[in-house]
C-alpha positions in Angstrom: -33.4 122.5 -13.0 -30.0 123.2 -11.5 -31.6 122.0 -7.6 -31.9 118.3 -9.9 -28.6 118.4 -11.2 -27.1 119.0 -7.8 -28.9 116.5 -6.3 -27.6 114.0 -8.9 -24.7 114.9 -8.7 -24.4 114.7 -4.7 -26.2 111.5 -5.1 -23.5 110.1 -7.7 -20.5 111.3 -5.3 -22.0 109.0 -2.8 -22.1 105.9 -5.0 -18.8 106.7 -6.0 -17.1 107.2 -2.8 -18.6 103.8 -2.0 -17.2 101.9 -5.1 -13.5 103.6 -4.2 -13.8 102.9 -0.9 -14.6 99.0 -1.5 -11.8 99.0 -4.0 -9.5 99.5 -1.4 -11.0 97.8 1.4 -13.7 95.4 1.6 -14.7 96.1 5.0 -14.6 99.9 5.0 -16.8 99.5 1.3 -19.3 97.1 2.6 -19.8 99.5 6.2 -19.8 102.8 4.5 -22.4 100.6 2.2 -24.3 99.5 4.7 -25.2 102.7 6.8 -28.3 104.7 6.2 -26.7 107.1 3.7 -29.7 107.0 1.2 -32.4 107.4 3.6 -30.3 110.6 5.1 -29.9 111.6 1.8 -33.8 111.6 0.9 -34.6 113.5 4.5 -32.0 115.9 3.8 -34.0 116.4 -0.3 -37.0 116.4 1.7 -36.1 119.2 4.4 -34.1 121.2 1.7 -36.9 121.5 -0.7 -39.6 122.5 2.2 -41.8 119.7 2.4 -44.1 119.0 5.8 -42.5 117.7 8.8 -45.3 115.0 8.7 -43.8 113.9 5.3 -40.4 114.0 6.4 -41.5 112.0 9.7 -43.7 109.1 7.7 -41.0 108.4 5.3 -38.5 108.0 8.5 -41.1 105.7 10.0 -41.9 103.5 6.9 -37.9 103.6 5.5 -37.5 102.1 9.9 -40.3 99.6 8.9 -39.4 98.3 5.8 
């Protein structure tokens, strides 16, 4: 239970930090926005928590794809 609530919470920061940061400047919000922060999010979860390398690699593949 506590691994879910860090993740939220690690998640949140992230959203957050991208509100604050568009506050102040359009630009620098809609970049940091923009990047593959998410997807490097969920591999980092994914690697963390022990699941296969082929799972880590197909959701890389099909996150490029989409």
């Amino acid at each position: 239970m506590t691994w879910i609530v860090v993740k939220y919470a690690l998640t949140a920061a992230l959203v957050v930090l991208v509100s604050e940061l568009a506050k102040r400047s359009d630009r620098v919000g809609a970049l940091v926005a923009a990047l593959p922060l998410v997807t490097l999010l969920t591999l980092t979860w994914l690697h963390l928590e022990g699941q296969a390398a082929a799972k880590i690699e197909n959701h890389a593949r099909y996150t490029f794809w989409y």
